[in-house]
GUMAR-773548 format. One record per atom (N, C-alpha, C): x, y, z; residue in one letter. Coordinates in steps of 0.02 Angstrom, whole numbers, plus 50000, padded with zeros to 5 digits. Layout:
REM residues N
XYZa;...
This chain:
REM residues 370
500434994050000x;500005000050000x;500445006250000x;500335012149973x;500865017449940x;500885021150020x;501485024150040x;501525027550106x;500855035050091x;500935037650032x;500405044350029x;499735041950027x;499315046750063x;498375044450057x;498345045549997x;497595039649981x;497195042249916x;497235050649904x;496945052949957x;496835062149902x;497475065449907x;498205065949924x;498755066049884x;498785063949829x;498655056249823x;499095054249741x;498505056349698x;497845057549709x;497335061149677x;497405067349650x;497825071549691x;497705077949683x;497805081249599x;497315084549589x;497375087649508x;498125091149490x;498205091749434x;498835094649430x;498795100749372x;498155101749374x;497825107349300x;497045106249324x;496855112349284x;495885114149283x;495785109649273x;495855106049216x;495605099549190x;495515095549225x;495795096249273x;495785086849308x;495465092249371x;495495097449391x;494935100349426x;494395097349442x;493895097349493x;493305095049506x;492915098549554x;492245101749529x;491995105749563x;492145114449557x;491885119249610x;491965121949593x;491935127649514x;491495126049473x;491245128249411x;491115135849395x;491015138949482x;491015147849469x;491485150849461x;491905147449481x;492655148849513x;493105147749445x;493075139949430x;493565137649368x;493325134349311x;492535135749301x;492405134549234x;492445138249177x;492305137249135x;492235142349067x;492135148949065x;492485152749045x;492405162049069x;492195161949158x;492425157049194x;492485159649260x;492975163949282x;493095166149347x;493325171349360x;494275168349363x;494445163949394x;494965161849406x;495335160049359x;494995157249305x;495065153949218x;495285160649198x;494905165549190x;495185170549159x;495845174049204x;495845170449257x;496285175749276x;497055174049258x;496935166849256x;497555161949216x;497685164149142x;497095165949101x;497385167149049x;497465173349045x;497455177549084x;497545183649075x;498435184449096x;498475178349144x;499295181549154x;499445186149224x;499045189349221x;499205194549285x;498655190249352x;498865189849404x;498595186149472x;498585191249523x;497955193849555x;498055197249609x;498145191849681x;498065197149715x;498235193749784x;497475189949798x;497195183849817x;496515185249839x;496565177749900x;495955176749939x;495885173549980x;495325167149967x;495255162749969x;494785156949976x;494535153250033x;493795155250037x;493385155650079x;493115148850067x;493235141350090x;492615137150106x;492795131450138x;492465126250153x;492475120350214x;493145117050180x;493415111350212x;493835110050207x;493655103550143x;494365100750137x;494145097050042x;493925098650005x;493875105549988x;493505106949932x;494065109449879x;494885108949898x;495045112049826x;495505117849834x;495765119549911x;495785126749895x;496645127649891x;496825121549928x;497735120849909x;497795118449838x;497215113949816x;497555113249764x;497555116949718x;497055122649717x;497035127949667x;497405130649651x;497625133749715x;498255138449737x;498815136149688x;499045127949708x;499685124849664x;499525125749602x;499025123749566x;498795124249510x;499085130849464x;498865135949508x;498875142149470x;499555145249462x;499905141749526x;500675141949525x;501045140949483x;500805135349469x;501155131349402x;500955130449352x;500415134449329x;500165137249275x;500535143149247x;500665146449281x;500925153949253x;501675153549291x;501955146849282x;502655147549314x;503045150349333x;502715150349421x;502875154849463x;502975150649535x;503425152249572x;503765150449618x;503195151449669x;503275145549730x;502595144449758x;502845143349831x;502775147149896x;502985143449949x;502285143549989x;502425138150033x;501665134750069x;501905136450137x;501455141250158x;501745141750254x;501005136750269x;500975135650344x;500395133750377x;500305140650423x;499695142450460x;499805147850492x;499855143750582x;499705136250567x;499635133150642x;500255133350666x;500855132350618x;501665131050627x;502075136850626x;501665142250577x;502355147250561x;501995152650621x;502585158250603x;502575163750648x;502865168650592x;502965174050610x;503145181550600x;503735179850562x;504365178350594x;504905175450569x;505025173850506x;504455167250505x;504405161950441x;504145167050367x;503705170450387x;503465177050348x;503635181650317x;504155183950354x;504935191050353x;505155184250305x;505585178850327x;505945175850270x;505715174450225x;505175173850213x;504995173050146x;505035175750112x;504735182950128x;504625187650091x;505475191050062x;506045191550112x;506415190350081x;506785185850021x;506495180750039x;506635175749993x;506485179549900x;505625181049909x;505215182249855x;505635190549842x;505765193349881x;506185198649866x;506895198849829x;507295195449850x;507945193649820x;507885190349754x;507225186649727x;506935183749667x;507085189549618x;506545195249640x;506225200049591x;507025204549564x;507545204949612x;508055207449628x;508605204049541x;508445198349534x;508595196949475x;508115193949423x;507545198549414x;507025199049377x;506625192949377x;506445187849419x;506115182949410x;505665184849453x;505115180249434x;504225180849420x;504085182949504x;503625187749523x;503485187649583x;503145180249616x;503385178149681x;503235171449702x;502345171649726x;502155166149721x;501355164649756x;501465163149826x;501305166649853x;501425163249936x;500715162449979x;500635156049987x;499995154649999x;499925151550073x;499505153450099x;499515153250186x;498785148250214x;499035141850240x;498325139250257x;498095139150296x;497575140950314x;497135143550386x;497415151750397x;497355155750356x;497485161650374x;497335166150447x;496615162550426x;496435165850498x;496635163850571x;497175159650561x;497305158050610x;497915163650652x;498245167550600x;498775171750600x;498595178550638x;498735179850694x;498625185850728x;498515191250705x;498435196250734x;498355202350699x;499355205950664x;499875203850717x;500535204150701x;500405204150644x;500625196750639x;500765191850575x;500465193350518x;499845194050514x;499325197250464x;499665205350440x;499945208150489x;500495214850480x;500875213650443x;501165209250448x;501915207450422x;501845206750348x;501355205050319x;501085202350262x;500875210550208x;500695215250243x;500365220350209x;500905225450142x;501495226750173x;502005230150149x;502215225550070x;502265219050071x;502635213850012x;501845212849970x;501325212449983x;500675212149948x;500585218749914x;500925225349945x;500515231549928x;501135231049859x;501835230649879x;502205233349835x;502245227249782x;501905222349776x;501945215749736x;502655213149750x;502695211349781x;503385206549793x;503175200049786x;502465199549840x;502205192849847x;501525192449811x;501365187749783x;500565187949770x;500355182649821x;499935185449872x;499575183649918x;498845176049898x;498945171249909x;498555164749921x;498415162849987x;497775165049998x;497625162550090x;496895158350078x;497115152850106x;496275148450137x;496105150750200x;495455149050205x;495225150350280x;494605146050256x;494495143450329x;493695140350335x;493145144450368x;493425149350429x;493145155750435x;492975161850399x;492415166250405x;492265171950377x;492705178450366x;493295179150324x;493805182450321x;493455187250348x;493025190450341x;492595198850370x;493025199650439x;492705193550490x;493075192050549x;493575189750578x;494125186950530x;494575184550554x;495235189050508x;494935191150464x;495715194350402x;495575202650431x;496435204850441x;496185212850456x;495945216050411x;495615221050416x;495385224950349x;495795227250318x;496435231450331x;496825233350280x;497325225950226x;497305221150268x;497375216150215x;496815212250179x;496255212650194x;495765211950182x;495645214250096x;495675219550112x;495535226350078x;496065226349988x;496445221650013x;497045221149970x;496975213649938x;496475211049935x;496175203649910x;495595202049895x;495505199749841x;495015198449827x;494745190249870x;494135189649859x;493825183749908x;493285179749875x;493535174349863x;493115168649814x;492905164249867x;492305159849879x;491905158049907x;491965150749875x;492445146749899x;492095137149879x;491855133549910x;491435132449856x;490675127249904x;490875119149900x;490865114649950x;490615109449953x;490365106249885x;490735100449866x;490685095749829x;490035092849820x;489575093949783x;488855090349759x;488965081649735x;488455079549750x;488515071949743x;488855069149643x;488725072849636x;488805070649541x;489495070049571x;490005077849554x;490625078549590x;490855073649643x;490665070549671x;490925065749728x;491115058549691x;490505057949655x;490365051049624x;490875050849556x;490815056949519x;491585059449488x;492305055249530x;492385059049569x;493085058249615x;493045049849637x;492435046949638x;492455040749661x;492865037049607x;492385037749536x;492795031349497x;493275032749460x;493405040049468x;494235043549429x;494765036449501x;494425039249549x;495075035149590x;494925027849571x;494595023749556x;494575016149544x;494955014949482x;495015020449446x;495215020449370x;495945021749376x;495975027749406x;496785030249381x;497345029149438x;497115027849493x;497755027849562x;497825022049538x;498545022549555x;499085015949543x;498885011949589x;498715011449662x;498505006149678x;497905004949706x;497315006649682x;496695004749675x;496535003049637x;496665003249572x;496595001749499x;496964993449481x;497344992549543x;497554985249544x;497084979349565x;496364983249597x;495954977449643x;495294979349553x;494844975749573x;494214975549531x;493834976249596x;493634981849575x;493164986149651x;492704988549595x;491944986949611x;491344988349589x;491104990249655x;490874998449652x;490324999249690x;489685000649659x;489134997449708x;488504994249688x;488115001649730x;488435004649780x;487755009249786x;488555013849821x;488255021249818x;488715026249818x;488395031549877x;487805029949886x;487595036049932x;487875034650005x;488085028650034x;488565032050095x;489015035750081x;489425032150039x;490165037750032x;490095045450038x;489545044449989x;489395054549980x;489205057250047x;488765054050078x;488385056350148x;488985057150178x;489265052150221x;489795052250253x;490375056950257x;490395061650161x;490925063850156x;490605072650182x;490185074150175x;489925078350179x;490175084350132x;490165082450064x;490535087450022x;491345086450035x;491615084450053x;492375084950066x;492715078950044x;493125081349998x;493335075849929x;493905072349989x;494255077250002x;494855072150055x;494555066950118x;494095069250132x;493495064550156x;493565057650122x;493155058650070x;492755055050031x;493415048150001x;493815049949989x;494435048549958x;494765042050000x;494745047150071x;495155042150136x;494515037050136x;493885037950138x;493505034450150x;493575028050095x;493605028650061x;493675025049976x;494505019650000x;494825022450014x;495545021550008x;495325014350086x;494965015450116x;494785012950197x;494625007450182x;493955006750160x;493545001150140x;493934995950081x;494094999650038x;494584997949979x;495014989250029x;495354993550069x;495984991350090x;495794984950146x;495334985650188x;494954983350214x;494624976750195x;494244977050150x;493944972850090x;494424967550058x;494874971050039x;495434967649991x;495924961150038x;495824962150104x;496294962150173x;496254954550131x;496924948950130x;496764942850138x;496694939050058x;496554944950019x;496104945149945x;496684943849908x;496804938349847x;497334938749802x;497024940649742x;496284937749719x;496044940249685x;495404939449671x;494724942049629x;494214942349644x;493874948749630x;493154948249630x;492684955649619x;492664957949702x;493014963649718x;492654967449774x;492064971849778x;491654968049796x;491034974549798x;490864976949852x;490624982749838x;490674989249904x;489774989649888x;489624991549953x;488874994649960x;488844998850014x;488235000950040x;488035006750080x;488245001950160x;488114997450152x;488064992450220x;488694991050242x;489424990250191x;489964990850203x;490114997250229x;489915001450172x;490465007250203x;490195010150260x;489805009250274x;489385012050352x;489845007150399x;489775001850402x;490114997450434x;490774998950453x;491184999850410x;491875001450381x;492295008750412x;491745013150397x;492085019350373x;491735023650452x;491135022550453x;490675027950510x;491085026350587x;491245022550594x;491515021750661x;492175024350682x;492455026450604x;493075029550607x;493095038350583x;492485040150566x;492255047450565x;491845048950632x;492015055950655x;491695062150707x;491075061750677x;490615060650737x;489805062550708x;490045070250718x;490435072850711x;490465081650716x;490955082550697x;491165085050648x;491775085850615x;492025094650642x;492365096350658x;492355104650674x;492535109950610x;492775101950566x;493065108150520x;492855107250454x;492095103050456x;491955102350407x;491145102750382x;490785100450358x;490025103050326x;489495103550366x;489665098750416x;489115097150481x;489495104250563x;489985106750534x;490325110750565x;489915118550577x;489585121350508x;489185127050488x;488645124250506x;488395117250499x;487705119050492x;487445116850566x;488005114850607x;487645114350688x;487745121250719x;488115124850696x;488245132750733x;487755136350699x;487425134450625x;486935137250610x;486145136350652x;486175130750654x;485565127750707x;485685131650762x;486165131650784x;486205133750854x;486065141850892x;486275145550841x;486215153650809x;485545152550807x;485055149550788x;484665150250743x;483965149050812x;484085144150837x;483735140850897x;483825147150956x;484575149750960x;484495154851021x;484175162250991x;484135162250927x;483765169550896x;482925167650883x;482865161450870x;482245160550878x;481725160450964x;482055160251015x;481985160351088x;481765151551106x;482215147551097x;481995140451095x;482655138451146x;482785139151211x;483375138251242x;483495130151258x;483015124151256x;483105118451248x;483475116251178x;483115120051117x;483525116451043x;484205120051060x;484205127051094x;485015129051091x;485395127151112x;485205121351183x;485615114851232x;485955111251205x;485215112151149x;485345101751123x;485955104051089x;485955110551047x;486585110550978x;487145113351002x;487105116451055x;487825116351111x;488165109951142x;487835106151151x;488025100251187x;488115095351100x;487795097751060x;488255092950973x;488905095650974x;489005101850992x;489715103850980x;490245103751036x;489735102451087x;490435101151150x;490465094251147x;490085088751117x;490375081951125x;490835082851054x;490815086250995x;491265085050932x;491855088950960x;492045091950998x;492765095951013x;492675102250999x;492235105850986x;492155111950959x;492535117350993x;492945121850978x;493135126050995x;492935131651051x;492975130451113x;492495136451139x;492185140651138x;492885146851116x;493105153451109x;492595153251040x;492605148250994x;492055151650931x;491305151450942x;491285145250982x;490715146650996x;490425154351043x;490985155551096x;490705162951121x;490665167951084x;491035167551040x;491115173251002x;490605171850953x;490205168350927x;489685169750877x;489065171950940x;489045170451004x;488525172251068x;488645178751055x;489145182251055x;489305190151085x;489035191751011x;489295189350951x;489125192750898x;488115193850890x;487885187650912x;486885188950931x;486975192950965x;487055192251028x;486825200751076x;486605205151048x;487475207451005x;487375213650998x;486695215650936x;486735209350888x;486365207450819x;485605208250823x;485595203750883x;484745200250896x;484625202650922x;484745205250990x;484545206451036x;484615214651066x;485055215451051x;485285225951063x;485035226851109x;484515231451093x;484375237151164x;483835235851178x;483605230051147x;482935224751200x;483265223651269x;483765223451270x;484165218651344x;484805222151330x;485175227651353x;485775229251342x;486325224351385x;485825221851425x;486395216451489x;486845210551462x;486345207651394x;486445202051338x;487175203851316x;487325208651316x;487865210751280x;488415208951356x;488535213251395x;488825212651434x;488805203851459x;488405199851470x;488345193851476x;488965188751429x;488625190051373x;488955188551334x;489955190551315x;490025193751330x;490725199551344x;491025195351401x;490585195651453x;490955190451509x;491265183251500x;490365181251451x;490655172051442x;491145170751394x;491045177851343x;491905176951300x;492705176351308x;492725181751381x;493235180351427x;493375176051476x;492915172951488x;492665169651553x;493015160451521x;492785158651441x;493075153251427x;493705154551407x;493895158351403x;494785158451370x;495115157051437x;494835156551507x;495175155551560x;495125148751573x;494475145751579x;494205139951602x;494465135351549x;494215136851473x;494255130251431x;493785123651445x;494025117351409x;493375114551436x;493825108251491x;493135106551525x;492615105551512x;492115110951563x;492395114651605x;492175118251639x;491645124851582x;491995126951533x;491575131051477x;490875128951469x;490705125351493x;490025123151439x;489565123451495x;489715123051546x;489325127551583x;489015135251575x;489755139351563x;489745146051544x;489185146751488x;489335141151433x;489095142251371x;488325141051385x;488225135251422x;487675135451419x;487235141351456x;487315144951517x;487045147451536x;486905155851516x;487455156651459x;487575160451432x;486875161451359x;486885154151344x;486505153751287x;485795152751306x;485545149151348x;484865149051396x;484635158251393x;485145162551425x;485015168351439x;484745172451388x;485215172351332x;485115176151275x;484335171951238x;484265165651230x;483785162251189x;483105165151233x;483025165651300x;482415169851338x;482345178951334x;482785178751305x;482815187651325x;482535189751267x;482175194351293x;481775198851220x;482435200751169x;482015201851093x;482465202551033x;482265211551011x;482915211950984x;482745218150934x;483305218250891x;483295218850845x;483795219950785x;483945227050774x;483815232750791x;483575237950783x;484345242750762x;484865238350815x;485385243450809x;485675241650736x;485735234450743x;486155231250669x;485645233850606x;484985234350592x;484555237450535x;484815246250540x;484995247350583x;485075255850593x;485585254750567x;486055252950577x;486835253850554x;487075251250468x;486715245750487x;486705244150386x;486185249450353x;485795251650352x;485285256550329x;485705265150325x;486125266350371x;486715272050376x;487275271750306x;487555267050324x;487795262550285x;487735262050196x;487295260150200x;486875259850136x;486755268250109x;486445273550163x;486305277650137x;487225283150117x;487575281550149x;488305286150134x;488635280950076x;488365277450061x;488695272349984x;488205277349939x;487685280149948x;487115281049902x;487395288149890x;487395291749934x;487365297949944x;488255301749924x;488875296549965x;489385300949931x;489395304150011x;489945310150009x;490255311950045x;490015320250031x;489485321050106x;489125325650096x;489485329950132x;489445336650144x;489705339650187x;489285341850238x;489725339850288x;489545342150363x;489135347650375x;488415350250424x;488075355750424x;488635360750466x;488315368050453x;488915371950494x;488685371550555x;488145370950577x;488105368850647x;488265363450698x;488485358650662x;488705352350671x;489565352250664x;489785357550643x;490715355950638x;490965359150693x;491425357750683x;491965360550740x;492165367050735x;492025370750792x;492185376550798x;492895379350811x;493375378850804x;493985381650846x;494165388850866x;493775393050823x;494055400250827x;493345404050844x;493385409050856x;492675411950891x;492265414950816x;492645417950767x;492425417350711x;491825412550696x;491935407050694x;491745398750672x;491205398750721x;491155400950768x;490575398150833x;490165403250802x;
C-alpha cells in the first residue's frame, strides 16, 4: 500500500483534472480568466475543508510559472513570513516572476503576522494565496483584507463526489490494481459531507479493508459496508467540516428564535465533537449585539463576560458558561434595531457620497466659526 493517502496521489495537477467548483474555474469563470490573462492578484479562499483550495493555489502556480511557497499559519510565525518575503524579494532582485505565497488557515495568523504580510502584497513582491474556513470579514484585518480579493468554495455536490469516486478506481496506481465495483454510492457521499479528502480516505479505507487477505476476485462495496467500515472511524461532528456550519447554524438560529432547549441540544452537538469554545462565544457576543441590542443591553455585557470567562476555564468547565450564557440570550427579548440602523446608515453614505458636514454640526475652533 503506497506510504501517501488516496487524496495526495489524487490531487489535480491542471483545471482539467479540477473537480467542482464551476464559478470559480469553469468556462469564462473568474479564476480561468485570471490564468489566461497572466496577471494574478492577491486574493483569499473562503470554504469548508476538501474542497480544493490548496490545490488551486498549486495549480495556478504552476500554470503561470511561478515560484510557490506553502506556510501553515498553525506552525509558522512572524519570522517564517519576514523570510519569505525576503526570499520572494531577492527573486524579483534578478528579475524573476513575483512568488505565490499561499498561507493555510489564514485566519489563524494574529493580527502581528497578518501585519507582516501588508507592505510585500502592497508593493507586489508577493502575490498573496490565503485559505480560511472562517469568515475572512472576521478573522482577516481589513487593511489586508482590503488588498484581496475573496472567492467563496462550496462543498462538493454528489455528481462531483461520484466523479472523484471512479476517477480514483480508474487512475491511482494502487486501487486500479483490485476490481472494486461499487453497487451503491450514497454512503460515501453522505459520510463525506462534500469533502473530497473525506470521501477519498474513505474510499482508500474500505478499499483496503475489503481487499485484506484478497489475492484476487470482484470486490464489491455497498452502503452496508461502508457504514460498517468507514462511520466508526469518522466524528459525528467534524469541526472543520460541513456538519461544522450547519450545527452553529442551528444553534444561532434556535437561540435567535427564543427556543433555549434546541440551543442545549446544539451546544452540547458541539461540545461532544471538540468544538472550539472561544468560537462558539464569540458567535454568542456577535447575537447580543445582532438580535438582541437594546431589548436587553445586559445580553451584551453577559455575553462579553462568557467570551472572557472561557479563554480562562476552557473545557470542560466552559460549557457551563456556554450554556448558561445561551439559555440567557435564547429567553431575553429581541430587537435587531441597532444592526438594521447601522446597515441602513451605511447603505445611505454608499448612496449619497461624501456630503458635507452642516455648519452647525462642525467644529468650531476660533470664535469666528462659533
Amino acid at each position: 500500500m503506497p506510504n501517501q493517502p488516496l487524496a495526495e496521489r489524487m490531487r489535480p495537477k491542471n483545471l482539467d483534472e479540477f473537480c467542482g467548483q464551476e464559478h470559480l474555474v469553469g468556462k469564462n469563470a473568474v479564476l480561468r480568466k485570471i490564468l489566461e490573462s497572466g496577471n494574478t492578484p492577491s486574493f483569499i479562499l473562503w470554504g469548508p475543508p476538501g474542497v480544493g483550495k490548496t490545490t488551486l493555489a498549486r495549480i495556478i502556480a504552476n500554470t503561470m510559472e511561478r515560484p510557490f511557497y506553502h506556510l501553515s499559519a498553525v506552525h509558522s510565525g512572524v519570522k517564517d513570513v519576514r523570510d519569505t518575503i525576503e526570499k520572494a524579494r531577492k527573486q524579483l532582485f534578478f528579475n524573476q516572476p513575483n512568488p505565490i505565497l499561499f498561507i493555510d488557515e489564514i485566519h489563524r495568523f494574529s493580527k502581528s503576522q497578518q501585519d507582516s504580510l501588508l507592505s510585500a502584497v502592497e508593493q507586489g513582491i508577493i502575490t498573496l494565496v490565503g485559505a480560511t474556513t472562517e469568515n475572512p470579514s472576521f478573522e482577516v484585518i481589513s487593511p489586508l483584507l482590503s488588498r484581496c480579493q475573496v472567492y467563496i468554495m462550496n462543498p462538493l455536490n454528489s455528481d462531483e463526489l461520484a466523479i472523484l469516486l471512479d476517477r480514483a478506481l480508474k487512475k491511482d496506481v494502487y486501487l486500479s490494481g483490485f476490481d472494486v465495483k461499487i453497487t451503491e454510492s450514497e454512503a460515501f457521499i453522505r459520510l463525506s459531507g462534500g469533502d473530497a479528502r473525506k470521501l477519498l480516505n474513505a474510499l482508500e479505507l474500505v478499499v483496503a479493508v475489503e481487499s485484506e487477505g484478497k489475492k484476487e476476485g470482484k470486490i464489491l462495496i455497498n452502503n452496508e459496508k461502508v457504514l460498517m467500515h468507514v462511520q466508526k472511524n469518522l466524528a459525528l461532528y467534524d469541526k472543520k467540516g460541513e456538519q461544522h456550519y450547519d450545527i452553529i447554524s442551528a444553534f444561532i438560529k434556535s437561540v435567535r428564535g427564543s427556543d433555549p432547549n434546541a440551543a442545549v441540544y446544539w451546544l452540547a452537538r458541539m461540545i461532544e465533537g471538540g468544538e472550539d469554545p472561544g468560537f462558539i462565544a464569540r458567535r454568542l457576543l456577535i447575537l447580543a449585539a445582532e438580535d438582541i441590542g437594546i431589548a436587553n443591553p445586559n445580553a451584551l455585557l453577559l455575553a462579553q463576560a462568557c467570551f472572557e470567562a472561557v479563554k480562562v476555564t476552557g473545557w470542560p468547565e466552559s460549557r457551563i458558561i456556554l450554556s448558561e450564557t445561551a439559555i440567557y440570550l435564547a429567553t431575553s427579548a429581541k430587537s435587531n434595531s441597532s444592526y438594521t440602523a447601522i446597515e441602513s446608515a451605511i447603505h445611505a453614505v454608499k448612496e449619497s457620497g461624501d456630503l458635507p458636514v452642516p455648519l452647525r454640526l462642525r467644529n468650531a475652533p476660533s470664535k469666528l466659526m462659533k
